[in-house]
N, C-alpha and C positions, 0 to 999 in steps of 0.2 A: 400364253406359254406354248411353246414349241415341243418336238423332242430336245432342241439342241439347246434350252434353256430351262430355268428352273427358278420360284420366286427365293428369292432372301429378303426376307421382309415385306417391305410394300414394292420391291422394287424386282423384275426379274431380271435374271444374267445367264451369259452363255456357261456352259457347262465344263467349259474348259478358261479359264481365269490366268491370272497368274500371283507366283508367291515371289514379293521382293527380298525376302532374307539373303540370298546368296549375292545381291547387289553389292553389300558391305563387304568388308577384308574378314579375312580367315574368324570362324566360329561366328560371324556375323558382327564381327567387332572390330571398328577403326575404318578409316576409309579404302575406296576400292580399288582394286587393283591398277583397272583403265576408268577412269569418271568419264573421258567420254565416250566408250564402247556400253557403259552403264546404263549411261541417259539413251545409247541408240537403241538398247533394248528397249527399257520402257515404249520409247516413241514407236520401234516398230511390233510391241506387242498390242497397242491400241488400232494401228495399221491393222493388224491380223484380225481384227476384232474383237481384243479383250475388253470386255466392260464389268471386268471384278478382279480389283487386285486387292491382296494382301499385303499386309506391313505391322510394324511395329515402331513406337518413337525409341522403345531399349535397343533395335537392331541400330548399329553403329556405336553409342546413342546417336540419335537426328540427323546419321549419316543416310539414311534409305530414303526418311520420310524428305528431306532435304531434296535428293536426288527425284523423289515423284515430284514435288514441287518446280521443281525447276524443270524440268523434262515436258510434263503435263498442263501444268497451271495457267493458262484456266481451262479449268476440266471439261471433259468432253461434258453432256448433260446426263448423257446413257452409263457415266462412268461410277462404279461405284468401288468406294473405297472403306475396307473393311482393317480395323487395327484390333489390337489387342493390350490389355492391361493384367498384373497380377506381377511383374518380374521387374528386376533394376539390374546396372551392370556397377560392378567396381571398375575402379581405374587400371587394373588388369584385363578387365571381361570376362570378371565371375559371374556366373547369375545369381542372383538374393532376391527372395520370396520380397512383393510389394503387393500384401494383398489387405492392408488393413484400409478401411472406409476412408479415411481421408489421401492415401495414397494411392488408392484408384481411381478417384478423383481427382488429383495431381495428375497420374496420367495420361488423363482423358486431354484435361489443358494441355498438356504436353503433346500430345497428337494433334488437336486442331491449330494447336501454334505452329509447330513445326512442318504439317504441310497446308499452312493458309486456308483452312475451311473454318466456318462457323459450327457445324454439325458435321459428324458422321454416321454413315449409311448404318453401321454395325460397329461393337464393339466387343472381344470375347473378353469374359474373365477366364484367364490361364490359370489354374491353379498349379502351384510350384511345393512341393516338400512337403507334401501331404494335406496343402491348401485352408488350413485354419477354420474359422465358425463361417461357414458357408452360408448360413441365413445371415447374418451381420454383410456379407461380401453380396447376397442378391438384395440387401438392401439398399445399400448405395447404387447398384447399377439400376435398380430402379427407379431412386432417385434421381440419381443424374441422366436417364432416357426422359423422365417427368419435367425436369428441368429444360430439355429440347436439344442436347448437347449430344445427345447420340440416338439415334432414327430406332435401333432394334439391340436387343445383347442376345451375344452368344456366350458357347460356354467351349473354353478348351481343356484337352486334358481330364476328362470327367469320367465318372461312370455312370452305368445306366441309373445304377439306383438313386444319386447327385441327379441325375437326368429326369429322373422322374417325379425329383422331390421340387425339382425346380419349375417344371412347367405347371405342378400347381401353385407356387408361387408370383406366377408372373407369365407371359408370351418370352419362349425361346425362338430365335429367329435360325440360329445353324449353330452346327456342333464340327468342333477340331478335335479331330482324334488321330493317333498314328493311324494307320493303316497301307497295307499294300501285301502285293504277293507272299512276301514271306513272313510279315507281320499281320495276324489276322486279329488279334484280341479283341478288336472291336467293334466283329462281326456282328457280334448281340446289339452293341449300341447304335449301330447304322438301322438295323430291322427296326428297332425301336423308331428313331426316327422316321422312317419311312411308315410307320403306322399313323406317328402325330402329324407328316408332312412338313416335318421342318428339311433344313438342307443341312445333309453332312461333308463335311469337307476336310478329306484326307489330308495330313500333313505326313511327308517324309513319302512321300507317294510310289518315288524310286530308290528308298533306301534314304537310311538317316545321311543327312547333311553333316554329321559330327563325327560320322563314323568313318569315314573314308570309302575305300571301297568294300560296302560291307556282304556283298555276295551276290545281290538280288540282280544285277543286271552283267553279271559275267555266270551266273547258273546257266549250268548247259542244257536244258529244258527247256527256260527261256529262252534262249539263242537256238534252242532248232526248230521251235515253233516259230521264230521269229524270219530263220531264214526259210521255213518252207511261204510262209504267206509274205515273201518276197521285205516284211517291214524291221524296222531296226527295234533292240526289244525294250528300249524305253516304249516303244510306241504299243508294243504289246502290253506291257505293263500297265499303262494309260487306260489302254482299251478296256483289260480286263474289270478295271475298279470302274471305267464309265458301265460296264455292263452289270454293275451290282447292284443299280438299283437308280430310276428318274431322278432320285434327290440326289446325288453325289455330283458334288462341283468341284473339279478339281484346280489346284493351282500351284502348277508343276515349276519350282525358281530355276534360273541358272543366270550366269551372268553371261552367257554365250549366246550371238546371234544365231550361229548355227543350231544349238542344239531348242531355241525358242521356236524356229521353224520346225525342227524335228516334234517337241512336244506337241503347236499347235495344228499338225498334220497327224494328230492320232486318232483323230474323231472318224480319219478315212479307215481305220483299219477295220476290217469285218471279222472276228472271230468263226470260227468255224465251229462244229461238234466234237470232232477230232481234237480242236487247239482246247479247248472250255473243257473238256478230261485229263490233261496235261497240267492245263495251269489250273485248275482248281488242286489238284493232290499236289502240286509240286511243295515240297519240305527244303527245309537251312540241308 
C-alpha cells in the first residue's frame, strides 16, 4: 500500500477509481447518449490508471455492465471491479427495493453474466426504502461470497449502527455512502470505518447525479478557493474528501473525456490551511 492506494479486500486500488453510472442515458437509464465516446472513456480511464471501477447490472439495466465488457474485456489483471445489489428498474426506470435473499442472488448472476466474469472483486448490498431484515440480506451475501461468486461484500447506504452490526456478522470490505462538501452525514460513518480499516467510498462526490445542478460545484466558496490554488472546483472537491481520511476511494462518473481527465488530476491539488478553513465550514 502506497499513499496513493488503499486495500478493498485482498486486493489494493488507487484512490481515485471511477464510478460507471453516468455511462447510461438520463437517471442511469436506457442507453448512452454517445456509445462510442462511452467506451473511450472507460478505455481511457484504465489509461490513466484506474484499477477500481464501479457499476451496477440495474444501471441501464446491462446497459453499463455491457459497455465495461465490451470497452475492457479481458480485464486488465490489476482491474478490479466492484457492482452492487439490493435495487431493480421498471420499464420506466423506477427503482424497486430487490433485497430479498433469493433476489440478490439473482443479482449477483446478473452482474457476472453481464460483464463476462466468473467472480467479482466486491459486491455492496444497497439498501433501498428502508432496506428490510438486514440479518436475512447479510446472510445471503455471505452465502453467496462462501459460494466464491463474489471475492468481499460491501454495504451501501447504511448506518453506522447497520455498520457495526454487520462487521460482527461477517468481514466488511468498503462502505458506499453519500458524502461530499455539502452533504456530510456520513461523517460519523467514514471515522468509523477508518478505525475498522475498511475503505469508504463516497457516492455523489460532486453532488447528486439526480439532482441536476444541485449547488456544490457553482458555491462561491468553492470557486474562490478553487481559483486562488489556480484548480477547477471539481478538483477541489475531490481533494477535499481525498484529505478525510487514507481509507476514502473515490469514484468520481461522468461520461466526458474531458471532465475524466479533470477528475483524475485531482490527486495533484495541495490544499492549503487557509483553503481546509473554507471548505471545511462551507454550508448549502
Amino acid at each position: 500500500m502506497t499513499d496513493d492506494t488503499f486495500p478493498l479486500g485482498d486486493r489494493s486500488v488507487r484512490r481515485i477509481g471511477f464510478g460507471a453510472m453516468q455511462l447510461a442515458g438520463p437517471g442511469a437509464f436506457g442507453p448512452p447518449r454517445d456509445r462510442a465516446t462511452a467506451l473511450d472513456v472507460l478505455r481511457k480511464a484504465v489509461e490513466l490508471g484506474v484499477n477500481h471501477i464501479d457499476t451496477a447490472q440495474y444501471y441501464g439495466p446491462d446497459v453499463v455492465n455491457g459497455l465495461i465488457r465490451e470497452a475492457l474485456r479481458p480485464y486488465p489483471d490489476d482491474l478490479v471491479l466492484v457492482s452492487k445489489v439490493g435495487a431493480a428498474r421498471d420499464d420506466s426506470g423506477r427503482w424497486l427495493p430487490a433485497l430479498a435473499p433469493e433476489q440478490l442472488r439473482a443479482g449477483v448472476l446478473d452482474n457476472l453474466r453481464s460483464l463476462g466474469v466468473d467472480r467479482l472483486d466486491a459486491v455492496n448490498l444497497r439498501l433501498l426504502d428502508g432496506g428490510g431484515d438486514f440479518d436475512a440480506q447479510l446472510d445471503a451475501m455471505i452465502a453467496i461470497r462462501d459460494e466464491g461468486l463474489i471475492a468481499g461484500i460491501g454495504l451501501s447506504n447504511v448506518s453506522r449502527q447497520q455498520l457495526v452490526h454487520a462487521v460482527q456478522r461477517t468481514e466488511i470490505v468498503c462502505v458506499q455512502n453519500p458524502l461530499n462538501l455539502l452533504a456530510r452525514e456520513s461523517l460519523p460513518l467514514l471515522r468509523e470505518c477508518q478505525e475498522l480499516g475498511i475503505a469508504f467510498v463516497p457516492f455523489f462526490p460532486l453532488g447528486s447525479a439526480f439532482a441536476g445542478a444541485d449547488g456544490l460545484l457553482t458555491h462561491p466558496e468553492l470557486i474562490a478557493v478553487a481559483e486562488r490554488l489556480e484548480a477547477l472546483p471539481s478538483q477541489v472537491a475531490l481533494a477535499w474528501l481525498l484529505e478525510l481520511g487514507p481509507n476514502v476511494l473515490l469514484i468520481p462518473g461522468t461520461s466526458s473525456l474531458g471532465h475524466l481527465i479533470d477528475n483524475m488530476t485531482a490527486r495533484r491539488v495541495r490544499l492549503d490551511d487557509e483553503a481546509r478553513k473554507i471548505l471545511d465550514t462551507i454550508t448549502d
